[in-house]
Each structure stands twice: as structure tokens, then as C-alpha cells.
C-alpha positions in Angstrom: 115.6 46.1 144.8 112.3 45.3 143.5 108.8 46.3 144.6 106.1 44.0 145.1 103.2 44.7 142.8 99.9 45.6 144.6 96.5 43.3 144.2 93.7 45.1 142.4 91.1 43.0 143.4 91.3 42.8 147.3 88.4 44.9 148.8 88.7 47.8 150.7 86.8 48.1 154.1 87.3 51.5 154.3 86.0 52.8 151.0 85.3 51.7 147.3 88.0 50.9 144.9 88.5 52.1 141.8 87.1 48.9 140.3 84.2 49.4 141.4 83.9 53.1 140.8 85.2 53.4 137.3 83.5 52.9 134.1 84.2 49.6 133.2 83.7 50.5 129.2 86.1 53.3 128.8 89.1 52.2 127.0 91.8 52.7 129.5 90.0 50.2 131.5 89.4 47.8 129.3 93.5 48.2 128.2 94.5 47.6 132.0 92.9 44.2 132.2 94.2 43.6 128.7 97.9 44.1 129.0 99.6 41.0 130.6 101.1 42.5 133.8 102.8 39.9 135.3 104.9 39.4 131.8 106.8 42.8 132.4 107.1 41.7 136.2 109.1 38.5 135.2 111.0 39.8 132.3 112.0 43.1 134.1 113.1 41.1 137.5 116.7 41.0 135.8 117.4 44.7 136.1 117.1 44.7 139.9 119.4 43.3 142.3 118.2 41.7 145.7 119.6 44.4 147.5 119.3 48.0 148.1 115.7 50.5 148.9 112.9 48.8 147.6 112.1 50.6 143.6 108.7 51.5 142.2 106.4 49.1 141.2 107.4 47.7 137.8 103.7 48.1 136.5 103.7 51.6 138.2 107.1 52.4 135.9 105.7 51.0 132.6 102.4 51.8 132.9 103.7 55.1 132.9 106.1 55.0 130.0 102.8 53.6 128.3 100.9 56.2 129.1 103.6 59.3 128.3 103.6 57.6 124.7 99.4 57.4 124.0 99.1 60.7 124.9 101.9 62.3 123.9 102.6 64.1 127.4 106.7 64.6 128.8 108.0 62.9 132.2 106.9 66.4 133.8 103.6 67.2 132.6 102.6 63.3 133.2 104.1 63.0 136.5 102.8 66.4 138.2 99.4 67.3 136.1 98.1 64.6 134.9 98.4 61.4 137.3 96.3 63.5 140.6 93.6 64.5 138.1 93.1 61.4 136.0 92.0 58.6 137.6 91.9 56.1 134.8 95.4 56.5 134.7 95.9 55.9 138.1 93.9 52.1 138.0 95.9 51.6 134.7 99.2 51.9 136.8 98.1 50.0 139.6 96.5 52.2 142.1 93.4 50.3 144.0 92.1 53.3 145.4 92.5 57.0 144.6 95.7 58.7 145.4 96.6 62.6 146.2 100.6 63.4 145.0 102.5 62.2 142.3 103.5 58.5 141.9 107.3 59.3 141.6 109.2 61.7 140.8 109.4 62.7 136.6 113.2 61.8 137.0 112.8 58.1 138.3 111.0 58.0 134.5 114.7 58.5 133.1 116.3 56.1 135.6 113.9 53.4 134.6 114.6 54.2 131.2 118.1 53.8 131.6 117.8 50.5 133.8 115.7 48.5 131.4 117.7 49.8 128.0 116.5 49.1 124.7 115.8 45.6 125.4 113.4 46.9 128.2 111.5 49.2 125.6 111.1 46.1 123.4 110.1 44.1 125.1 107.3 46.8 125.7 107.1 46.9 122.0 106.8 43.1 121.5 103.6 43.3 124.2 102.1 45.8 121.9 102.5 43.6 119.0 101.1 40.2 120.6 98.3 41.5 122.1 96.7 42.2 118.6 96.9 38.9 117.9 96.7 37.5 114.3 96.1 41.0 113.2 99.5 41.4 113.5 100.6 37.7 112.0 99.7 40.0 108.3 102.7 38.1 105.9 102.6 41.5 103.6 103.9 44.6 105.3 105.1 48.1 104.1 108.3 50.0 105.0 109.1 53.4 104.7 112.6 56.0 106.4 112.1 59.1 108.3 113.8 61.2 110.0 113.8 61.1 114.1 115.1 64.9 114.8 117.6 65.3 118.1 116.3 68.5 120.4 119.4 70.6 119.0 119.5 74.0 117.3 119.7 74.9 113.8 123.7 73.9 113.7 125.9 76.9 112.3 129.8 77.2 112.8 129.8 80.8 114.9 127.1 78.9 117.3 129.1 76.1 118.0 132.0 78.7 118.4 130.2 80.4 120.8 129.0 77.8 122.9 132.9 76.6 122.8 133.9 80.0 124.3 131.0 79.7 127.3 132.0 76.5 128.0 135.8 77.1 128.3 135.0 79.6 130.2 132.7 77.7 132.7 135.2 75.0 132.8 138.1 77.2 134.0 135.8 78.8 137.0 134.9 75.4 137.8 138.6 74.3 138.3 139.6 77.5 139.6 142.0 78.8 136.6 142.3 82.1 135.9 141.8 83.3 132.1 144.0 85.7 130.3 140.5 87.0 128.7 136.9 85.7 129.5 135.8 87.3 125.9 132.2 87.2 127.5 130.7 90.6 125.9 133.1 90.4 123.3 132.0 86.7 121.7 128.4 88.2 122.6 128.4 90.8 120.0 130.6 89.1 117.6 127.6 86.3 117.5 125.0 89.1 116.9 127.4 90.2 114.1 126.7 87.0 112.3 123.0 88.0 112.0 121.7 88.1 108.2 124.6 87.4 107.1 124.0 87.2 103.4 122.7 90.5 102.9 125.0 92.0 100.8 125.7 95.1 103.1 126.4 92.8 105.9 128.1 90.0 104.4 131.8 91.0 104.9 131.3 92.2 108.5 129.5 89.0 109.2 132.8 86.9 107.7 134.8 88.4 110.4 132.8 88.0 113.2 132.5 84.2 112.3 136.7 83.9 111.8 137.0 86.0 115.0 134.9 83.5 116.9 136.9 80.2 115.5 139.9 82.6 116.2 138.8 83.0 120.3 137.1 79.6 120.4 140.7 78.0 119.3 143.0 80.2 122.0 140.8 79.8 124.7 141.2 75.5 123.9 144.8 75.9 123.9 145.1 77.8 127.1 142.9 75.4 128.8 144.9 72.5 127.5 148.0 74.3 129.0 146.8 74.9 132.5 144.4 71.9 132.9 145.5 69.4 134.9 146.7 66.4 132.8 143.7 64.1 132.2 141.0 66.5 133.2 138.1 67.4 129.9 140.4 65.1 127.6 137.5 64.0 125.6 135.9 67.7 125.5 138.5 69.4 124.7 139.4 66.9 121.8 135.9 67.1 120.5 136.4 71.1 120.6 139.7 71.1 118.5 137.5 68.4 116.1 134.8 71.1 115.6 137.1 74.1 115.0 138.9 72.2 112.4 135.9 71.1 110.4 135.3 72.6 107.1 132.4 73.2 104.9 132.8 69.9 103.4 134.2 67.8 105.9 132.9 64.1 106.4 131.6 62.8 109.7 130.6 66.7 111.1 129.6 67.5 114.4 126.4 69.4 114.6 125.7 69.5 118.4 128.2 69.2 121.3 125.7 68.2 123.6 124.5 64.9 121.1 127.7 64.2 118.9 126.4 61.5 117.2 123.8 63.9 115.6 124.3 63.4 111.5 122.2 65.5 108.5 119.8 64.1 106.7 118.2 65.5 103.2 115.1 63.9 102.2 114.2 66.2 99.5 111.2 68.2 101.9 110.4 71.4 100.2 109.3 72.9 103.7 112.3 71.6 105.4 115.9 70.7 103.2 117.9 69.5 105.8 117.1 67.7 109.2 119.5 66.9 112.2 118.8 63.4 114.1 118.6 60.0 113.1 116.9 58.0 110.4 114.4 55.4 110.9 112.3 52.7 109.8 109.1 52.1 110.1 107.2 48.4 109.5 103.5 48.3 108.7 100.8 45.6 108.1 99.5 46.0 105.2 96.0 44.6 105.8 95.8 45.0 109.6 97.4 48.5 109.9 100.1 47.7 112.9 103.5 48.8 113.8 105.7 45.4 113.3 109.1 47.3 113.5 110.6 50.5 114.4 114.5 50.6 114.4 116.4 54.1 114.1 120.4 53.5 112.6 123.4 54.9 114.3 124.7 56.4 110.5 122.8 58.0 107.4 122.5 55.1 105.9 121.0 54.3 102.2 117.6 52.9 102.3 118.2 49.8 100.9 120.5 49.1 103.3 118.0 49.5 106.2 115.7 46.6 105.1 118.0 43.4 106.6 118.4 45.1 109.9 114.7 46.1 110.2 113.3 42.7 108.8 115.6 40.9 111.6 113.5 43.1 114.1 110.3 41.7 112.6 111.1 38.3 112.6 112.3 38.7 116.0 109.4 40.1 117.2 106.9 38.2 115.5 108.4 34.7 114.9 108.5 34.9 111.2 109.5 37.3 108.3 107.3 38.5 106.0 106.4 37.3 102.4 106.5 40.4 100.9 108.0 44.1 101.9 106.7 47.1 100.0 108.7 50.0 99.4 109.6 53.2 97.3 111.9 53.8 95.0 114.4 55.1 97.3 115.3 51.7 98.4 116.1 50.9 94.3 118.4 47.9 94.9 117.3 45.3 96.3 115.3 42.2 95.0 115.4 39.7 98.1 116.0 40.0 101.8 116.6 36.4 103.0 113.3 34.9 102.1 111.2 38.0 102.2 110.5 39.3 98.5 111.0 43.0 98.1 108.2 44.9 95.7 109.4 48.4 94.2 106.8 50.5 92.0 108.5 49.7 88.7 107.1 49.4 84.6 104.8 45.8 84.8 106.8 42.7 82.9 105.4 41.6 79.7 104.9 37.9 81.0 102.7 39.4 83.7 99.2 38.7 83.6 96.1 41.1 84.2 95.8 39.4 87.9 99.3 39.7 88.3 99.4 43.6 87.5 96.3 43.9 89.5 97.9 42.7 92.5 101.0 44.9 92.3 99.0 47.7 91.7 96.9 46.8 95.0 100.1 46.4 97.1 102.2 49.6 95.9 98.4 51.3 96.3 98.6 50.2 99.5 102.1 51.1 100.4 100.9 54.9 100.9 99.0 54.1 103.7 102.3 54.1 105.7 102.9 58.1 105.0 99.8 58.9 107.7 101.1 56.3 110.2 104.6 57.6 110.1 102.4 61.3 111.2 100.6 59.9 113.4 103.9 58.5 115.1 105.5 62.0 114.9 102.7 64.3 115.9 100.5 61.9 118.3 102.9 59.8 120.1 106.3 61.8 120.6 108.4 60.8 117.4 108.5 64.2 116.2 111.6 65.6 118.3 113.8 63.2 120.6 115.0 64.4 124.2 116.0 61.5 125.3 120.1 61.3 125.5 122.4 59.7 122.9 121.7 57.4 120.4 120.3 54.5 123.0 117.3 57.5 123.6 117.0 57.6 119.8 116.2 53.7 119.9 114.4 54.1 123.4 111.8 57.0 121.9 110.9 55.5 118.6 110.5 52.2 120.1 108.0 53.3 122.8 106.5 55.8 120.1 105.5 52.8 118.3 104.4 50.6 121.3 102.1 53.6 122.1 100.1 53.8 118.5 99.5 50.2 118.9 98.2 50.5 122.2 96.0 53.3 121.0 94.6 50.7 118.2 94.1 48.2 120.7 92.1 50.5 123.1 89.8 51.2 119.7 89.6 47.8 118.9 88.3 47.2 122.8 85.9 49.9 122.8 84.3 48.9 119.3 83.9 45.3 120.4 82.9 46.0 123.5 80.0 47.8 122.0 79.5 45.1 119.9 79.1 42.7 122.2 76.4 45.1 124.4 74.2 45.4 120.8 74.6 41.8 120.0 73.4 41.1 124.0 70.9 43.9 123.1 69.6 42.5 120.2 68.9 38.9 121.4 66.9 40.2 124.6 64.8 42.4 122.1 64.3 39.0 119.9 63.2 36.8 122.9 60.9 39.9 124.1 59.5 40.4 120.2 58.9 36.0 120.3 56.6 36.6 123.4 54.6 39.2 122.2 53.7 37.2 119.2 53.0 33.7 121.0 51.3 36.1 123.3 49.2 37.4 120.1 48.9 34.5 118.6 47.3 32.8 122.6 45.0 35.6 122.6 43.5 35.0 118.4 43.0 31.1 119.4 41.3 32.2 122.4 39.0 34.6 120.7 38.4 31.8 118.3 37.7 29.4 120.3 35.2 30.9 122.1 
């Protein structure tokens, strides 16, 4: 059931509000009054049903997910640090006077996640994008892949063995079935076994410990599938017997047990060849500097086949595709997509003129500018390393990633012309005052000639 949203601006006979309190420069402040609050309140009424406990607020819920993404904190650290000590987060989420606790438990963060979806998040997004106005109306934008990375381990065959074995064996206890073997100190060395394993002294024992572990990892799936009942860890088990019998170069791998979907990605890094998660795209004004699109894919994709999906986004999001996309040569391919005109660094034509070439150059230039936003998304605003579950938290994380560096550019924007505005104010006062004390000058010369 929804919660009714609380009114900031009723007085408080007991003590001051926040309002009143806070600075009414600082940016936070200044963002609160900006964001239309009432917009998420009637596009996020769908999600709850008339019936039921009444929920958190809405504006408590996605003030918070706001928040989590401009300053990169998790559910936890937000929710039980952060909220009691800060109060200019606590007017941003609605709060009219100070409050002691937390505003909701840091799991009620993941069921609001899951309630609103990725349509939720985009709408978030969207909001981001409008509220910069015709900043973000720029008709030339650049696009760049990266890699989102899934919280997993470095993937190797003898851990996913392993982790086979414990969960066999955790699976049996929990439906009371008793093992020929358990294998627990017995997979346990056999793992550290595997250690350096190209070393040429260890190589051949570290072989065997890894066919061993497939070995154990395989009859502990087949006795389970014997004394299971019928129907019960179907799915798991199949996904087991699908990660034994992968080979080296087997298509479609699993990496993770825990996040399936995971797929590898080489980008050609020297610090890092291979990354486990999910490409995405990013969309960036050119002139204006702001996040238009952000859409992770659900395969590895080529890059020049990322460019319809992600320019559908933008035109969904902003009313109208671009003129012009920028890009590297990774997305070599692709001239035109629909009536947006794709621009590749490439040798100038001979029919080009010196404008022409000057233009290009300024764009492709200009397409670099992407590389530090696409940092600023991974270290600043929680990009880097995804927790959230399955590929809908892949969508769910970049998405709100990118809502929060646009909201961080917005709170800049207010600051800078709210200080603007105080000099400009300033600076006629000191005009009117510098008039006077000429016409004052000037009175006091007439007098003195005069007499």
C-alpha cells in the first residue's frame, strides 16, 4: 500500500524545521527543491496495490537510491551511518524536522528496487536528464562500451568444482540424505593443490588435483540426482552437470554459479585482459557534457551492434535522436542508424573541404572526452563492480549510476548560479551605492560653488 508523502512546508510549534535551519545555498538543498517530487509519486503509484501495510514514502525510497548513487555509499553504510549524521540528506528525503534512527531498513532499498524494476530506475534516469533542460537537447553526442564487472571471483574450473562439492554437500544436510563421502578436507586440500600451478615443479601435481575435483564434483551430482526426491534442485543440478562438462573452449561458459548469465569480455586492457560482467554503453553530449543513455546487453555483443538499441533509449528519453553519434573504430561498420549519422575517425575524403575536415577533427577531438565520464561513472557513482542480482541489477545499477552523475552536475550547476545570482545582486547594490556618492559629490561641489 502506498504512503502519503509528508508536507515540508507546514510549521512546527514545537521546534524549527529543517527549512529553516539549513543553509539554503548548499547544493543538496538547492537539488531537493529542484527535483519534481510529485512526478515520481504519480509515476510510481502503479507498483503499489490499495491494500496491505502502508510502504515507505516514495520520495523517502528514491531520494535514497539518489543519494546511494551521488556518493557512491552501499544500502548499509547509507542506511545506518550516514542518514542520523547528515542532515541535508535527511530534508532531501523528506524529513521536516530532524530524526534519530534509520529511515528503513538497508533491505527495504532492495525491495524497492525490485518493485519499481528497470522501468522504475528510468524513469529516475529520464528525471535526471529533463531537469538539465536544453543542455541536454545537444543533437551531437558521443558513445563509447565498457565493461560493468559482476561481484564474482576470478573464475577457474577447480573453484567452480569446489564450490560444486560444498554445495552438494549442503544440499544433502538440508534434505536430510546421508552421503557415501562428504569429501570436505579432502576437496580442501586438493583446491590448495591447484596453487601456482604453472610452476614447472608443480604443474603435474596441480593437473590432478584439478581432474580429481571434476572427478568428486561429478559423483557427488550423480548421487544426489539418485536420492533427491524427483523435482527437487532440477535447475541446479542441471547447471552443475553443464559446468563439469565445459571445456576450455566451449561456447556460452559459465563463470559464476551464483550469476549464470555472467559472460567474458576482452577489451584489449594491458592492466586487466579479461573482465567478467556485462558490456555497456554509454551516451554523452558532446557540448553539454550529460549522460543521454546508459544500457548494459544481456550478450557480448559487437559494438556496432550496440548503437540501434542504445540510440532507441535516447530517443526515448529525450524525444528525439541525435544528428550525429561519434564513436571509435571498434564500432567499424556502421554508416547510419535510422536518421542519426554515425562519424568514425577515418583518412579525410578528397571532396572534403578545409571546413569540412576542421569539423571532423573537432568532433572525433571531442569524442575523448567520454573516456573520463565513463571513470567518473565507475569510480564516483558505483559502476565499477555490480552487486545487484542478475542481469535486471546489471540494468538497474548502470542506470541509476548514470542518474547520479547527472544529478551531481545539476547540484554544480545550482551552486555556480546561485552564486551568480548573489554577485550579480551584489553588484547592482554596490552600483546604486557608488551613484549616490557621486550625486552626493557632485551636491556638495555646486554647493561650494555657489556660495
Amino acid at each position: 500500500m502506498r504512503c502519503k508523502n509528508t508536507p515540508q512546508n507546514q510549521l512546527n510549534f514545537l521546534a524549527p524545521t529543517l527549512r529553516e535551519q539549513l543553509n539554503p545555498n548548499h547544493e543538496l538543498y538547492l537539488l531537493a527543491h529542484e527535483i519534481d517530487w510529485d512526478y515520481f509519486d504519480t509515476e510510481f503509484r502503479k507498483f503499489y496495490s490499495d491494500k496491505g501495510r502502508p510502504a515507505h514514502p516514495i520520495r523517502l525510497m528514491t531520494s535514497l537510491l539518489i543519494l546511494k548513487s551521488i556518493y557512491n555509499l552501499s544500502d548499509e553504510r547509507l542506511v545506518e551511518e550516514h542518514w542520523e549524521m547528515n542532515v541535508y540528506f535527511q530534508y532531501f528525503g523528506g524529513a521536516v524536522i530532524q530524526v534519530w534512527g534509520q529511515p528503513c531498513a538497508a533491505s527495504d532499498l532492495v525491495h524497492f528496487r525490485q518493485r519499481i524494476g528497470e522501468e522504475g530506475v528510468e524513469k529516475i534516469f529520464k528525471h535526471s536528464i529533463d531537469k538539465h533542460g536544453k543542455d541536454s537537447k545537444d543533437t551531437h553526442v558521443s558513445i563509447d562500451s565498457t565493461p560493468q564487472e559482476k561481484n564474482i571471483t576470478y573464475p577457474t574450473d577447480s573453484k567452480l568444482a569446489k564450490k560444486i562439492i560444498d554445495r552438494c554437500v549442503k544440499k544433502a544436510k538440508k534434505s536430510k540424505i546421508t552421503l557415501r563421502r562428504s569429501y570436505k578436507r579432502t576437496s580442501k586440500q586438493l583446491l590448495r593443490d591447484t596453487y601456482n600451478g604453472t610452476h614447472p615443479k608443480r604443474r603435474k601435481k596441480a593437473n590432478a588435483a584439478k581432474r580429481k575435483l571434476k572427478t568428486i564434483a561429478g559423483r557427488l551430482v550423480r548421487e544426489l540426482e539418485r536420492k533427491l526426491p524427483q523435482g527437487d534442485y532440477v535447475k541446479e543440478l542441471e547447471l552443475f552437470k553443464k559446468v563439469l562438462a565445459q571445456e576450455r573452449n566451449s561456447k556460452h561458459k559459465i563463470y559464476s554459479l551464483h550469476e549464470p548469465e555472467v559472460y567474458c569480455m576482452s577489451k584489449g586492457k594491458a592492466h586487466k585482459k579479461y573482465e567478467y560482467g556485462c558490456k555497456a554503453s554509454v551516451v554523452l553530449t558532446q557540448n553539454t557534457g550529460i549522460i543521454v543513455g546508459a544500457m548494459p546487453f544481456k550478450t557480448n555483443l559487437y559494438d556496432g551492434h550496440t548503437l540501434e538499441p542504445v540510440l532507441n533509449q535516447v530517443k526515448r528519453l529525450i524525444s528525439k535522436p541525435p544528428k550525429t553519434a561519434t564513436v571509435d573504430r571498434g564500432y567499424k561498420g556502421k554508416q547510419n542508424v535510422g536518421s542519426t549519422k554515425i562519424q568514425m575517425p577515418k583518412p579525410p575524403l578528397k571532396k572534403d573541404t578545409a571546413y569540412q575536415k576542421r569539423k571532423k577533427r573537432k568532433y572525433h577531438r571531442r569524442r575523448a572526452a567520454i573516456e573520463p565520464i565513463i571513470s567518473h561513472l565507475k569510480n564516483d557513482h558505483r559502476a565499477a563492480r555490480n552487486f545487484l542480482k542478475g542481469q535486471v541489477g546489471d540494468s538497474v545499477n548502470f542506470m541509476i549510476a548514470a542518474a547520479g552523475f547527472n544529478f551531481k552536475k545539476l547540484m554544480k550547476k545550482l551552486k555556480n548560479h546561485k552564486l551568480l545570482h548573489f554577485c550579480e545582486v551584489l553588484g547592482y547594490y554596490c552600483k546604486i551605492i557608488f551613484q549616490e556618492k557621486q550625486n552626493q559629490n557632485l551636491k556638495h561641489k555646486l554647493a561650494l560653488t555657489y556660495f
